[in-house]
C-alpha positions as CSV (number, residue, x, y, z in Angstrom):
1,X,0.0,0.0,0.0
2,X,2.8,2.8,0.5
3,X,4.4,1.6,-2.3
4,X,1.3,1.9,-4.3
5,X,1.0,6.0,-2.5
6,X,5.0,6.5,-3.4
7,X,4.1,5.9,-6.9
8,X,1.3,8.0,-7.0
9,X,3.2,10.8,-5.9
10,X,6.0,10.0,-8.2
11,X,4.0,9.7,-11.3
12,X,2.5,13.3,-10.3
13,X,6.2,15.0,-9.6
14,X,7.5,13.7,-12.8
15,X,4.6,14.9,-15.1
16,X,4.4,18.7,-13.3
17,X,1.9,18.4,-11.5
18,X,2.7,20.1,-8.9
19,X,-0.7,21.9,-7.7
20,X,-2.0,17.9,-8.1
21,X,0.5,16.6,-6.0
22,X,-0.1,19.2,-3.3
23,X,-3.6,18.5,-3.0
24,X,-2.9,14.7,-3.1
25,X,-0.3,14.8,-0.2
26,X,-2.6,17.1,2.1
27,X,-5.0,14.4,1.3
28,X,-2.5,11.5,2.3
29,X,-2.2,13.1,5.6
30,X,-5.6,13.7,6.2
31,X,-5.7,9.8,5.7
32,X,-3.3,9.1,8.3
33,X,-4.5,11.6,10.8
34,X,-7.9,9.7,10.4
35,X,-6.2,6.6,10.7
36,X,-4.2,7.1,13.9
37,X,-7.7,8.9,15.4
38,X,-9.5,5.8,14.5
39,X,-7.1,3.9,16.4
40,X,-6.8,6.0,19.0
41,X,-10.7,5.6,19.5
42,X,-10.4,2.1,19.0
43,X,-8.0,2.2,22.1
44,X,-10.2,4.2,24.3
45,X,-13.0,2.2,23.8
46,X,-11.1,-1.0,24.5
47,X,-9.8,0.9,27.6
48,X,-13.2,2.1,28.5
49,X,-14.9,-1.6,27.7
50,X,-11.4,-2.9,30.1
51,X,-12.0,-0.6,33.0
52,X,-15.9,-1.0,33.1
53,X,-15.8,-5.0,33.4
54,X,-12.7,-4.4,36.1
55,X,-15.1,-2.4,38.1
56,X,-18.2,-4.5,37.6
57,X,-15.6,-7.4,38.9
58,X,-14.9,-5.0,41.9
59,X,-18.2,-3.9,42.4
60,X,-19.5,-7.9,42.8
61,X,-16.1,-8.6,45.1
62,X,-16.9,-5.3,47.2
63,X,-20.7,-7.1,47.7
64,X,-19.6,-10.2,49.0
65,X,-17.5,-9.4,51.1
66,X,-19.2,-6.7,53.2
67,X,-21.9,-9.3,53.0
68,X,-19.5,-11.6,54.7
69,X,-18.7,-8.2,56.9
70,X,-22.5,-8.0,57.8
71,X,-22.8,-11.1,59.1
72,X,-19.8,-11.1,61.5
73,X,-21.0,-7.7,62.7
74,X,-24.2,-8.3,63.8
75,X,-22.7,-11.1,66.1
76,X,-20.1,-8.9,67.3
77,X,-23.4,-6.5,68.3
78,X,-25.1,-8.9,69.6
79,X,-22.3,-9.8,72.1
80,X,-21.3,-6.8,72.7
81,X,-24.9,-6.0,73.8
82,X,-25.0,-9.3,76.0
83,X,-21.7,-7.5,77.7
84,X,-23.0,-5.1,78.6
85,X,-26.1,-6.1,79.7
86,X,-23.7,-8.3,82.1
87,X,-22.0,-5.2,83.1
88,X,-25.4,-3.3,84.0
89,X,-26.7,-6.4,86.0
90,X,-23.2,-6.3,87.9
91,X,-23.5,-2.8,88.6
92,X,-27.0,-2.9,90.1
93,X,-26.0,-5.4,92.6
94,X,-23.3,-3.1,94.1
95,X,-23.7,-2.8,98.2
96,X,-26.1,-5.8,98.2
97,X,-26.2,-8.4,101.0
98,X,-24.8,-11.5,101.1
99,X,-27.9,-13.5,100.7
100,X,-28.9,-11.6,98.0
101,X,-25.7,-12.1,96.3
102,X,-25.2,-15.9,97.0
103,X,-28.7,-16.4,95.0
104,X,-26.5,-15.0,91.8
105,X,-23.9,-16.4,89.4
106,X,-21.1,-13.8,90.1
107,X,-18.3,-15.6,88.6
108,X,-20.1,-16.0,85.1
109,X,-21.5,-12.6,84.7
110,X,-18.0,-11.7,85.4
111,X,-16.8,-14.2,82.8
112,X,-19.4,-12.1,80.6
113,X,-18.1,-8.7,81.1
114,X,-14.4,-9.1,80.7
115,X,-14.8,-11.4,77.3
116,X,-14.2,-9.1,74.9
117,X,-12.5,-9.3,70.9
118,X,-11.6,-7.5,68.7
119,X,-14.1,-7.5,65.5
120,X,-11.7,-8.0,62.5
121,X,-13.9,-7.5,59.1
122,X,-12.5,-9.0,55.3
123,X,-10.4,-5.9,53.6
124,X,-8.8,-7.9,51.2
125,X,-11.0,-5.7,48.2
126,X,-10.6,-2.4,49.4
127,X,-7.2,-3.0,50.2
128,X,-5.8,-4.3,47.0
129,X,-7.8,-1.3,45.0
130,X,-6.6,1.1,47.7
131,X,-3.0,0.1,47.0
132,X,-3.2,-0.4,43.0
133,X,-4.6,3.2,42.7
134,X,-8.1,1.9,41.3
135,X,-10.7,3.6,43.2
136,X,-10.7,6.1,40.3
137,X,-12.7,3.0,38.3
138,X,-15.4,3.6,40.3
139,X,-17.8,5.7,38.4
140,X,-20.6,5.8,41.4
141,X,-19.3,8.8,43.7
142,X,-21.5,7.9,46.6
143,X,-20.0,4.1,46.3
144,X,-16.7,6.2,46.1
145,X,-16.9,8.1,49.0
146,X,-18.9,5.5,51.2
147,X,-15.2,3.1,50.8
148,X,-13.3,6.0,51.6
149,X,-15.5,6.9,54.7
150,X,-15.5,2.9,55.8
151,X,-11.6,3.5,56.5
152,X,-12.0,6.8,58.6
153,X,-14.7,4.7,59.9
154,X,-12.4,1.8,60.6
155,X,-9.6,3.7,61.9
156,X,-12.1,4.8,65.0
157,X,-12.8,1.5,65.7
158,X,-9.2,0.2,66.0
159,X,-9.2,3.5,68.6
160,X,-12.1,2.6,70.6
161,X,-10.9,-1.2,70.9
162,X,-7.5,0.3,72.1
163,X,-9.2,2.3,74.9
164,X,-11.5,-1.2,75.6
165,X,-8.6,-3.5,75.5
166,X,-6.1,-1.1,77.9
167,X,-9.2,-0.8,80.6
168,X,-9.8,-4.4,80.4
169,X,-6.3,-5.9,80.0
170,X,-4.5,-2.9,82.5
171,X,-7.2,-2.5,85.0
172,X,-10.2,-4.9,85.6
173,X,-8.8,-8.4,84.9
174,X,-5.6,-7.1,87.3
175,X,-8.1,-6.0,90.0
176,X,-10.0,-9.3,89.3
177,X,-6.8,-11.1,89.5
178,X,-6.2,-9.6,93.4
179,X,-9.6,-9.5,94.7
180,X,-11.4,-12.8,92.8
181,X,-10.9,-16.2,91.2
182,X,-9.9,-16.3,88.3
183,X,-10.0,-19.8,87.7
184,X,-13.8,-19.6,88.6
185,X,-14.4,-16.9,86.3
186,X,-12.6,-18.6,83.5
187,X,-15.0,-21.6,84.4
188,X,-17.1,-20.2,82.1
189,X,-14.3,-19.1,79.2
190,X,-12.2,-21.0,77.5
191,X,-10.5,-23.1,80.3
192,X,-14.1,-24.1,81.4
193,X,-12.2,-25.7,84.4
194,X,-14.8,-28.4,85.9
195,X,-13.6,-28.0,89.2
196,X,-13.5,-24.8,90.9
197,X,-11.1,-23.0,93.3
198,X,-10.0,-24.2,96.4
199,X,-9.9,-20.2,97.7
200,X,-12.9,-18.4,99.2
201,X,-14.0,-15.3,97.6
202,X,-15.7,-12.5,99.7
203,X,-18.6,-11.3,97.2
204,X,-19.5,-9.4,99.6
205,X,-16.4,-7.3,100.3
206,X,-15.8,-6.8,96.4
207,X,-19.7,-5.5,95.9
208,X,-19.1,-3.2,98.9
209,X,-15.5,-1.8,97.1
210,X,-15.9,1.6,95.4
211,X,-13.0,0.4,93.3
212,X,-14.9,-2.3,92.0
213,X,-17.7,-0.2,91.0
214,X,-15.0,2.3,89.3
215,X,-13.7,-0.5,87.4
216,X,-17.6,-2.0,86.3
217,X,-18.2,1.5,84.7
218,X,-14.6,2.0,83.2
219,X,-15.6,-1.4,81.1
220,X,-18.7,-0.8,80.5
221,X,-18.3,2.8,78.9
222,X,-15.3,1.3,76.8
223,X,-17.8,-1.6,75.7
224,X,-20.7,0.9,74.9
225,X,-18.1,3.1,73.0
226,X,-16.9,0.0,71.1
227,X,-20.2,-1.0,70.5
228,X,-22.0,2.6,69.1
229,X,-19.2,2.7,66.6
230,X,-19.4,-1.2,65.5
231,X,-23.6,0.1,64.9
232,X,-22.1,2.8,62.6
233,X,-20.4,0.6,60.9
234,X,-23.3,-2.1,60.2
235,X,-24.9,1.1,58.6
236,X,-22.2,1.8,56.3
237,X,-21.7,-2.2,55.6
238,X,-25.7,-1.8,54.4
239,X,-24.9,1.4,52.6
240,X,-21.8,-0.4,50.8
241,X,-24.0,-3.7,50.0
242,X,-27.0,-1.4,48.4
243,X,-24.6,0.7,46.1
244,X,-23.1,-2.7,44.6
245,X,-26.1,-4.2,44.3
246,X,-26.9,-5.3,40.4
């Protein structure tokens, strides 16, 4: 074919043609410029057709797993509910007598309030498109912001279970350690000892300590806290799940 043009433009020089030739070589370019802006629209729409089935791909990934999410939240809630409705019932028995107290399962509701986790959701998604630079692909800006706002989100939760886990692990479980059994409250955790200890524990004199009281509401606001901003997040979770939705 460009041996076919160079002739063309040959045959036109060599009979004077000049005003011929000029007209055919603006022509020949015109042809060309066409021909790379076909292919350059041929290469945007390839791009385009590339980048739409890679965020359909993401949008159905992003789905399943913050379905995944939903499910493991909502038991995290629901735990973190029965905490602290273990923490409450504590609390109301503070400065009760011993025969009330001895009609009550101390060491379990115990067990109850000091059993907390941390709730670890699936990232892998957001994650990998966070760190390839592919949120862009994302043509729905609510979907868009909602991901971003999950890891602000997010990042407040790692916070609050720092606070929860430093009142738990650095001040009730050592004032349980000192002033109760922990053998009998891990009974009813995961050593689920069948026999339990050989020490006396005076109910009585830890439901009269102000400490203990002290340390009741320093869990229980850290639990409440966790727990508010685990209910923010279910919302977003629902949020994500109905933007990526088919």
């Amino acid at each position: 074919m460009i041996k076919f043009f160079r002739n063309i433009r040959q045959s036109l020089l060599s009979e004077n043609k000049f005003n011929k030739y000029l007209i055919y070589a603006i022509g020949e370019i015109i042809l060309v410029v066409i021909g790379i802006l076909i292919a350059l629209q041929i290469n945007n729409w390839k791009e385009q057709r590339n980048n739409s089935e890679l965020e359909n791909e993401m949008r159905a990934n992003f789905n399943s797993e913050f379905s995944n999410n939903l499910i493991k939240i909502k038991k995290s809630i629901r735990q973190y509910e029965e905490t602290e409705e273990a923490i409450r019932y504590l609390m109301s028995k503070m400065k009760a007598d011993e025969k009330e107290l001895q009609k009550e399962n101390i060491d379990s509701l115990l067990a109850a309030a000091v059993d907390v986790f941390e709730y670890h959701p699936t990232q892998n998604t957001l994650t990998e498109i966070l760190s390839t630079g592919n949120l862009n692909l994302i043509t729905n800006d609510s979907l868009r912001y909602e991901l971003l706002n999950w890891s602000a989100e997010f990042d407040e939760l790692d916070e609050a279970w720092k606070t929860l886990d430093d009142f738990n692990q650095h001040m009730v479980i050592p004032y349980l350690t000192e002033n109760a059994s922990m053998k009998n409250i891990d009974k009813y955790s995961l050593m689920a000892w069948e026999e339990s200890s050989k020490f006396n524990v005076d109910y009585q004199k830890l439901f009269n300590d102000i400490e203990f009281e002290n340390q009741l509401d320093n869990l229980g606001w850290a639990v409440v806290n966790y727990r508010l901003v685990l209910s923010r997040l279910e919302k977003l979770i629902n949020k994500i799940i109905l933007l990526t939705n088919d």
